[in-house]
C-alpha positions in Angstrom: -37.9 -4.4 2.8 -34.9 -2.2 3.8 -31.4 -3.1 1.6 -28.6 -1.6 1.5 -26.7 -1.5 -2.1 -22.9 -2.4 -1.9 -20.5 0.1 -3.7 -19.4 -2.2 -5.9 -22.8 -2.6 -7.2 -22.9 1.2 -7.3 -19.7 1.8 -9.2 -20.1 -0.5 -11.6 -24.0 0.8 -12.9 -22.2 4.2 -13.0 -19.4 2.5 -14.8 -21.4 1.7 -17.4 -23.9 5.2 -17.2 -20.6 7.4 -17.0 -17.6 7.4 -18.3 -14.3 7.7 -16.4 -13.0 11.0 -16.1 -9.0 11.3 -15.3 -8.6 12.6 -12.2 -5.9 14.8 -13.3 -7.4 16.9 -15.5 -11.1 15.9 -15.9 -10.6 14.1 -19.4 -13.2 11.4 -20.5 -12.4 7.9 -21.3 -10.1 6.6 -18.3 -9.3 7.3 -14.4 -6.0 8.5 -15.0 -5.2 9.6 -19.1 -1.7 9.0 -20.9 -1.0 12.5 -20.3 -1.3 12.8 -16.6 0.4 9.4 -16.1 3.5 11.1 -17.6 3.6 14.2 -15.5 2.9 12.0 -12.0 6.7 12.4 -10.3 9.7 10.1 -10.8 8.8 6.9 -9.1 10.0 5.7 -6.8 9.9 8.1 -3.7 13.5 8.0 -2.6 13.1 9.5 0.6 12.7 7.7 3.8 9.0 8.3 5.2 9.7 8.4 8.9 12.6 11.0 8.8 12.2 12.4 5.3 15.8 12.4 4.0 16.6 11.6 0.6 18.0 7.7 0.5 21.6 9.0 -1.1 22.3 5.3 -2.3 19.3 5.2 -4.4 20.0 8.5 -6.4 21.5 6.6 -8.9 20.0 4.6 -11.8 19.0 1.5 -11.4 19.4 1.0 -7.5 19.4 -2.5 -5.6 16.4 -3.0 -3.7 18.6 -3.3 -0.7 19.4 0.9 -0.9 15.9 1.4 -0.2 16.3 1.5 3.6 17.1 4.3 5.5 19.8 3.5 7.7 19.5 6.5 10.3 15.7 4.9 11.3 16.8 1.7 11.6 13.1 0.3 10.4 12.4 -3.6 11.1 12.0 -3.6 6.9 14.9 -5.1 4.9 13.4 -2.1 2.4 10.7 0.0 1.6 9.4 1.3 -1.6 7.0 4.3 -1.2 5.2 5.0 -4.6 4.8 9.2 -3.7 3.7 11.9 -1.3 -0.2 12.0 0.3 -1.2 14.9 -2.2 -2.3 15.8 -5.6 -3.6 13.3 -8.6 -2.0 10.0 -6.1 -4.1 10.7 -3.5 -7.4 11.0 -5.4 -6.9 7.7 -7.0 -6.3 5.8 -3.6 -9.6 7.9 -2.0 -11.7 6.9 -5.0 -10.4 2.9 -4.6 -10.5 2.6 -1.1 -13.8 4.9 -0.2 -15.5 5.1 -3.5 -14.6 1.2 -4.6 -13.7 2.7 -8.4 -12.4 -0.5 -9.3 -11.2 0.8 -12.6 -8.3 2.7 -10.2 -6.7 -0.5 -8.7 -5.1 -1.3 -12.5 -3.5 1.9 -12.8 -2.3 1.6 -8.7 -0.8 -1.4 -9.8 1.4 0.2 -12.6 2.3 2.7 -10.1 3.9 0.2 -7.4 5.0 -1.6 -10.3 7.4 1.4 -11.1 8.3 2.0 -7.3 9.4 -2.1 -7.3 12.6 -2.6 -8.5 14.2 -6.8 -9.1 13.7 -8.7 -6.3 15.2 -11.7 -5.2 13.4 -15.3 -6.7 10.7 -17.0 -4.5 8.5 -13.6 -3.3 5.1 -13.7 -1.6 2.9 -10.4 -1.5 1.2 -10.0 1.9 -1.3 -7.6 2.2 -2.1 -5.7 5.2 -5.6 -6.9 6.7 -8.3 -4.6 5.8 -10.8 -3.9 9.1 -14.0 -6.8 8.5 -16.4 -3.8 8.6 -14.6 -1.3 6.4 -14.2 -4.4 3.6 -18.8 -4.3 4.3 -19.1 -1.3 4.0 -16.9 -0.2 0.6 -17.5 -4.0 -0.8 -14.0 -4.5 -1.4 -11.1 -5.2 0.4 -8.6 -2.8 -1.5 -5.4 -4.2 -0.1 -5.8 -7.4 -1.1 -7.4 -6.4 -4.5 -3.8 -4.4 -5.5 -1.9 -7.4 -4.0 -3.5 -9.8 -6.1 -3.0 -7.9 -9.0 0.6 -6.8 -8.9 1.3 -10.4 -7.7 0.0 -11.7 -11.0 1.9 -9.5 -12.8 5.2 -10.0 -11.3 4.6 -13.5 -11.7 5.0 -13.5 -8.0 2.5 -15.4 -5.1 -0.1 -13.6 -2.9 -1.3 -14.7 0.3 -3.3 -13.8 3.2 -1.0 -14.6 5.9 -1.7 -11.8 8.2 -4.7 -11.9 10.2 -6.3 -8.8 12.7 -6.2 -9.9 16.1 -8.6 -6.4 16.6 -10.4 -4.5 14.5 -9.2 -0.9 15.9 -9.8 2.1 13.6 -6.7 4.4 12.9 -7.7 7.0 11.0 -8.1 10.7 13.1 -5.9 8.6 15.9 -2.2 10.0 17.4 0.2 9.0 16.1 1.1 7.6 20.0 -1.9 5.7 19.9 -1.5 4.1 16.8 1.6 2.5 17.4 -0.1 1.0 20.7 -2.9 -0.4 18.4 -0.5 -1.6 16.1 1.2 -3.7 18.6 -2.0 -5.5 19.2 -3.5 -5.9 15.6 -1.9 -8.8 13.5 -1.0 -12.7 14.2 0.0 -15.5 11.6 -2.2 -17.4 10.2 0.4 -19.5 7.8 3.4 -20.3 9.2 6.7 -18.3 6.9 8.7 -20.3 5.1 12.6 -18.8 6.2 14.0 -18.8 2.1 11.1 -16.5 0.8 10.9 -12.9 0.6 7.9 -11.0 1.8 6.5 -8.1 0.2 4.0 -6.1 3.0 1.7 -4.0 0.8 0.0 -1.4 2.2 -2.0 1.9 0.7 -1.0 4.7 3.1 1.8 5.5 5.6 1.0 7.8 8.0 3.0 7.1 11.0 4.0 3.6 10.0 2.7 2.0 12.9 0.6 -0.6 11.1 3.8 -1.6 8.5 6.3 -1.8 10.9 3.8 -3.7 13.6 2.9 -6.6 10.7 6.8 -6.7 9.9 7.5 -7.4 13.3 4.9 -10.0 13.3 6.4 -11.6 10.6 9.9 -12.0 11.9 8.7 -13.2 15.2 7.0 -15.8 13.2 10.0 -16.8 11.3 10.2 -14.2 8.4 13.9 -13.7 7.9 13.2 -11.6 4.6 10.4 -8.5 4.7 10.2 -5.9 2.7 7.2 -3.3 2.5 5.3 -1.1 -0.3 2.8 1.4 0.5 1.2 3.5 -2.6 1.8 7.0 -0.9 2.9 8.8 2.5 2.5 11.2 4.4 4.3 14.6 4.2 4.0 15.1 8.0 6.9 14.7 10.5 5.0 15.3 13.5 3.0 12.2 12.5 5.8 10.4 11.1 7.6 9.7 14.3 8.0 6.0 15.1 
């Protein structure tokens, strides 16, 4: 009889055949060693995504969460924390997460939004972006709501799957024209927001925003008068950065 073995059945026999290596420098004994950790860049990314200027308000030491918008886009986010760019050691931990369901990853993703997160107000809700029902079969996991579970505990805030895909449309290799019509279409409600809590989107990747801004939008239509957004890295790109 034909099966097929699940990736998380797969990572975790190698877990326990071979050791971690740091994807920074190829260390044994963890995903990402003490070392590497210290030379990732300053977190947060102070730079907006979708025009790429630095957030001057945030410059400073210790900046509200509220300086974390860029004013020129105008974004339907209250404010967005972006963790890094697409490239180098970031990138390799989100592709062996979310492809390669290295479980062993999502703790040290969760120290890095941690960093990017600064105090927010009381009475927060993470909301994770809806992985696709067939990409959650095929890797085993359903990454999003793995991170938002964890940095929700750890906050000592709630998590909850409010937001729901109305399609199951695949994005990656898309325009970023396309996208944005997809995203329209993607997300409804499930639970109905409550108007005095703040929302925290999570997401891993921004490439054109489509999929962030879409579920926001959602949200306030819904009754959301607070959202705020974290993705783990975007994209360098500004052709594909256009909202």
């Amino acid at each position: 009889m034909k099966f097929v073995v699940k990736n998380t059945t797969r990572s975790g026999l190698l877990d326990l055949l071979c050791p971690h290596t740091c994807r920074g420098c190829g260390r044994l004994g963890a995903v990402l060693c003490e070392c590497c950790k210290n030379d990732l860049p300053e977190l947060p990314l102070r730079v907006c995504p979708l025009c790429q200027q630095v957030l001057a308000d945030t410059k400073k030491n210790g900046a509200a969460w509220r300086d974390y918008r860029c004013k020129d886009c105008g974004l339907s986010l209250d404010a967005l924390f972006v963790c890094g760019w697409r490239e180098g050691v970031l990138a390799k931990l989100v592709k062996d997460f979310k492809y390669q369901s290295v479980r062993a990853v999502s703790g040290v993703l969760v120290e890095i939004l941690q960093q990017a997160i600064p105090e927010l107000p009381r009475n927060v809700v993470v909301v994770p972006l809806p992985t696709i029902g067939r990409h959650v079969r095929e890797r085993g996991v359903d990454h999003t709501l793995v991170l938002a579970k964890k940095l929700a505990k750890k906050r000592g805030w709630k998590c909850q799957q409010m937001l729901l895909r109305a399609a199951d449309t695949v994005q990656v290799g898309t325009k970023a024209a396309v996208r944005q019509e997809q995203a329209k279409k993607a997300y409804v409600v499930s639970i109905t927001p409550d108007s005095e809590v703040t929302y925290l989107l999570l997401d891993d990747v921004w490439t054109t925003g489509a999929s962030m801004l879409a579920a926001a939008e959602t949200m306030r239509l819904a009754g959301a008068k607070c959202v705020l957004g974290v993705v783990v890295m975007a994209g360098r790109d500004k052709q594909n950065s256009a909202s």
